[in-house]
NUBA-364031 format. One record per residue (C-alpha): chain; x, y, z; residue in three letters; residue number from 1. Coordinates in Angstrom, 3 decimals. Layout:
N
ROVO | mol | xx | yy | zz | type | seq
ROVO | A | X | Y | Z | ALA | NUM
...
END
This chain:
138
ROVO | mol | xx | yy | zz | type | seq
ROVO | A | 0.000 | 0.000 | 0.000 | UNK | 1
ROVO | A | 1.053 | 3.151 | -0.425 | UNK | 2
ROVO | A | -0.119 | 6.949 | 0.341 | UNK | 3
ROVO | A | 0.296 | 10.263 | -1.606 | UNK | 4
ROVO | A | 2.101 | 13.202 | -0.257 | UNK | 5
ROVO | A | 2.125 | 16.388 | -1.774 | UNK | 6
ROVO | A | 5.698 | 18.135 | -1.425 | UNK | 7
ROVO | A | 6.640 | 21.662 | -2.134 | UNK | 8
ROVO | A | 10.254 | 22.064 | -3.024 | UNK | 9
ROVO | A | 12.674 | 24.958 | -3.959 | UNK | 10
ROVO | A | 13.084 | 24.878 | -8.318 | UNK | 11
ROVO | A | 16.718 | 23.778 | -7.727 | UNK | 12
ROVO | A | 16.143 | 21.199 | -5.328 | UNK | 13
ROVO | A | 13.202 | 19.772 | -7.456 | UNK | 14
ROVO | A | 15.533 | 19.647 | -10.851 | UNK | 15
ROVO | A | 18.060 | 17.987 | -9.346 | UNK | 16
ROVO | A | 15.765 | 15.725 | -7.984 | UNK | 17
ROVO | A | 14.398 | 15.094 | -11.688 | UNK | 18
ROVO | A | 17.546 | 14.596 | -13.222 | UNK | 19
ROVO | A | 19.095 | 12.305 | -10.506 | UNK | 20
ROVO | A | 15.900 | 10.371 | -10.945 | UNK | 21
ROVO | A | 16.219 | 10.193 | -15.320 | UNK | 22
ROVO | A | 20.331 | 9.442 | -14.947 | UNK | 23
ROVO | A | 18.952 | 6.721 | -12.506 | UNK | 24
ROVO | A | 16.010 | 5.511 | -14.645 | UNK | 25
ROVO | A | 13.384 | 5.725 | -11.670 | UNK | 26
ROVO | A | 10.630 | 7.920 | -11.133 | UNK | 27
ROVO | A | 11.135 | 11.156 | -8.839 | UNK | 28
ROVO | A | 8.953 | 9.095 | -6.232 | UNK | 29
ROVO | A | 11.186 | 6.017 | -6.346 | UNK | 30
ROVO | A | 14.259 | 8.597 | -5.436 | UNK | 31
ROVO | A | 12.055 | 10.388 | -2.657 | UNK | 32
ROVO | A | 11.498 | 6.930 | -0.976 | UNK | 33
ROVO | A | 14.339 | 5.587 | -1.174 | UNK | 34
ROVO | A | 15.564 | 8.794 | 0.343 | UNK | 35
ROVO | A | 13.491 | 9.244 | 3.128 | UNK | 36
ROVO | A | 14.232 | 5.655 | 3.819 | UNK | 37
ROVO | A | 17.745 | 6.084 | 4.643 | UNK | 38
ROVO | A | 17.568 | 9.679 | 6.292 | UNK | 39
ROVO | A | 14.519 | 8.840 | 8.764 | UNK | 40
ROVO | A | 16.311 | 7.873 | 12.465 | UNK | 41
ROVO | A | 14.690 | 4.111 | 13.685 | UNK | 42
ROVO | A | 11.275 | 4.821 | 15.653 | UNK | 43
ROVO | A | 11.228 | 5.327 | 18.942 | UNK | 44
ROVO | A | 9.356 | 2.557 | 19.395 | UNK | 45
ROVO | A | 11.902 | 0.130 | 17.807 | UNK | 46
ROVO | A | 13.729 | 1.011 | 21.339 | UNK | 47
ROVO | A | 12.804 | -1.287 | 24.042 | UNK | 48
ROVO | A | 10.082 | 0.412 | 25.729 | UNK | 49
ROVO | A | 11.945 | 0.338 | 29.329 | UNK | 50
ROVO | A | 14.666 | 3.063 | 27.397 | UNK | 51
ROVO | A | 11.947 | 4.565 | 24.786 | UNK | 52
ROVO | A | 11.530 | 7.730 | 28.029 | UNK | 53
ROVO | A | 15.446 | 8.248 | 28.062 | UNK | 54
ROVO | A | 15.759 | 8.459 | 24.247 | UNK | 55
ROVO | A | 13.018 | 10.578 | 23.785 | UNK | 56
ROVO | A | 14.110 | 14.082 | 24.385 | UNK | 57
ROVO | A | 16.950 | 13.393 | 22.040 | UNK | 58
ROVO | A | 14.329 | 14.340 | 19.254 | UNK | 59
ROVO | A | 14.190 | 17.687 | 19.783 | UNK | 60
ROVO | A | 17.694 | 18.356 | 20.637 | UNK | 61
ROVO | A | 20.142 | 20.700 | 18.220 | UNK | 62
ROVO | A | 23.543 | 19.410 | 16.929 | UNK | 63
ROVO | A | 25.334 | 20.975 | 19.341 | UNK | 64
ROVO | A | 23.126 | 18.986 | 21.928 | UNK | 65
ROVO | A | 23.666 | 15.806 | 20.665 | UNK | 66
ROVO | A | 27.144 | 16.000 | 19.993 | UNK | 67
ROVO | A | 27.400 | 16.670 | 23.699 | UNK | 68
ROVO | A | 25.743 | 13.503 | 24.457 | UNK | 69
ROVO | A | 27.824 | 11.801 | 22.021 | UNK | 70
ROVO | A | 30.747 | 12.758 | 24.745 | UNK | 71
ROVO | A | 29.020 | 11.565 | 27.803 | UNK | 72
ROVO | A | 30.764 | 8.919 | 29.629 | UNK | 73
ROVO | A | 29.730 | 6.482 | 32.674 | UNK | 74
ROVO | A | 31.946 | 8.546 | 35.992 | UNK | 75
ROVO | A | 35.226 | 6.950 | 36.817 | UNK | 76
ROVO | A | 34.032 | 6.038 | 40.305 | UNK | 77
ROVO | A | 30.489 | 4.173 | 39.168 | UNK | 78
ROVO | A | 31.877 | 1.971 | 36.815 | UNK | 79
ROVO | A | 34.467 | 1.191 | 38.932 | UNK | 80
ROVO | A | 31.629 | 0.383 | 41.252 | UNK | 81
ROVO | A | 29.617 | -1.947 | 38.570 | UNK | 82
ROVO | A | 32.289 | -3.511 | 37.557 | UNK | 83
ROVO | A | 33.208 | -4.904 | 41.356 | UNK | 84
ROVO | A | 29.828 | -5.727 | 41.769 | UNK | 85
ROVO | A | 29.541 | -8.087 | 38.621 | UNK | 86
ROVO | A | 32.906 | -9.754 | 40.022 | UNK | 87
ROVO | A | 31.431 | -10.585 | 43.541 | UNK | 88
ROVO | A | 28.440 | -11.615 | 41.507 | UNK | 89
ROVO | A | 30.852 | -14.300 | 40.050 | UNK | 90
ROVO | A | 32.132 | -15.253 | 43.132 | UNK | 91
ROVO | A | 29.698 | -15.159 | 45.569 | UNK | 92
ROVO | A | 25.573 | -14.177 | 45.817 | UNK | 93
ROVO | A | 24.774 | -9.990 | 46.099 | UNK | 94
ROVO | A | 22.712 | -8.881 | 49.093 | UNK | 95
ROVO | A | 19.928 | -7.539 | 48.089 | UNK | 96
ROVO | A | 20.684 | -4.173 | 48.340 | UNK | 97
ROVO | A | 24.181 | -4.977 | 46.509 | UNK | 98
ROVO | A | 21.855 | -6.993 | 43.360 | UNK | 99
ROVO | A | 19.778 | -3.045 | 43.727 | UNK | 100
ROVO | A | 22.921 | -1.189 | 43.046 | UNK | 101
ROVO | A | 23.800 | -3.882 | 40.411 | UNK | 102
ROVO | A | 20.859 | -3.256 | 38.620 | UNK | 103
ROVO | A | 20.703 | 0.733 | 38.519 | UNK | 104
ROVO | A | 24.240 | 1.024 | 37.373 | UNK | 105
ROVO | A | 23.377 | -1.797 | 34.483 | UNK | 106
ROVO | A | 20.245 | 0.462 | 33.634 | UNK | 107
ROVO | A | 22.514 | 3.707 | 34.028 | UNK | 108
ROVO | A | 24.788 | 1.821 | 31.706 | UNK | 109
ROVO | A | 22.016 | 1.065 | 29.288 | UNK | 110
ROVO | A | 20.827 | 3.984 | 29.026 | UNK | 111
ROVO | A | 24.052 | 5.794 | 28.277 | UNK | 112
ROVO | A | 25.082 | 3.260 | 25.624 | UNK | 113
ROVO | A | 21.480 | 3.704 | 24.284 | UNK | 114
ROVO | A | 21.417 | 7.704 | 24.289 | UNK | 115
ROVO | A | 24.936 | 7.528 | 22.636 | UNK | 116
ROVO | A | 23.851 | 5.629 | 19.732 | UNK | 117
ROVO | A | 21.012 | 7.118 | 19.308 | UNK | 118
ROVO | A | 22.281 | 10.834 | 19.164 | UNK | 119
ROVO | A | 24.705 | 9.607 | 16.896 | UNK | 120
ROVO | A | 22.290 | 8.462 | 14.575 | UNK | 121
ROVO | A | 20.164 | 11.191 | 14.662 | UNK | 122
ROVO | A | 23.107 | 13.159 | 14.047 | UNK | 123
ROVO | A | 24.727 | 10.810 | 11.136 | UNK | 124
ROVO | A | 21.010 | 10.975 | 9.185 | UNK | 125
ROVO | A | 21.010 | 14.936 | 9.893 | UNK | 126
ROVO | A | 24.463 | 14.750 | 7.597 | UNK | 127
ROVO | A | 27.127 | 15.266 | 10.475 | UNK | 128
ROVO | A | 29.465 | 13.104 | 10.946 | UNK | 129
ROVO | A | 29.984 | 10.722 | 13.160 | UNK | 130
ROVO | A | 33.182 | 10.245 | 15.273 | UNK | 131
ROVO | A | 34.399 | 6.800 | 15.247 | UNK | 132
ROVO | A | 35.035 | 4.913 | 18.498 | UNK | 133
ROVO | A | 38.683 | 5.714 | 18.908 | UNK | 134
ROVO | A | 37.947 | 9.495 | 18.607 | UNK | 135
ROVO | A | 35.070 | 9.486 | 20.810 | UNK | 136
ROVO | A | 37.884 | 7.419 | 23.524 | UNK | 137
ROVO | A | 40.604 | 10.557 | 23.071 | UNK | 138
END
């Protein structure tokens, strides 16, 4: 199925779009899809819906925003923290209130991991580009 959509776009923008789509022997709304198909970021609800409130603000945020979150990183002294809990964990079985901390820092974790990537793909499909994995480490 499909649905109709009427677009206005700048003369320029609108022959490109023509000639891109006659050097590529499609139709203007073959390009348009195909377009909007890569450039759209993954719905929020494609997020599992325990992370879908911590994602969500990163919709309305500005470049400068998300690049910022693109630099957040889990403090020295909680991670240091998570990762002596998951080695007692190995070892031996958590209190309760040791298996509580356990899980917020995973979720803490989680959520960082997930607001990273998602930033970063909001800000890849807004045609910025993305540090890799060593850069974002220097």
């Amino acid at each position: 199925m499909t649905e109709a959509l009427t677009i206005h776009l700048p003369e320029n923008l609108y022959r490109q779009l023509q000639r891109f789509a006659e050097l590529a022997q499609q139709s203007p709304e073959t390009i348009v899809a195909q377009s909007l198909r890569h450039s759209l970021p993954p719905l929020i609800e494609e997020i599992p819906a325990e992370y879908q409130r911590d994602i969500y603000p990163l919709l309305r945020m500005n470049v400068a925003e998300l690049k910022n979150e693109l630099q957040q990183v889990c403090p020295t002294a909680r991670w240091a923290e998570y990762e002596t809990l998951l080695a007692k964990k190995k070892e031996a079985t958590l209190t309760p209130a040791e298996q509580q901390q356990l899980d917020t820092l995973r979720r803490e974790a989680d959520v960082l991991t997930f607001r990273k990537g998602y930033a970063a793909v909001l800000l890849k499909r807004r045609g910025y580009k993305v540090p890799s994995l060593s850069e974002l480490a220097q």
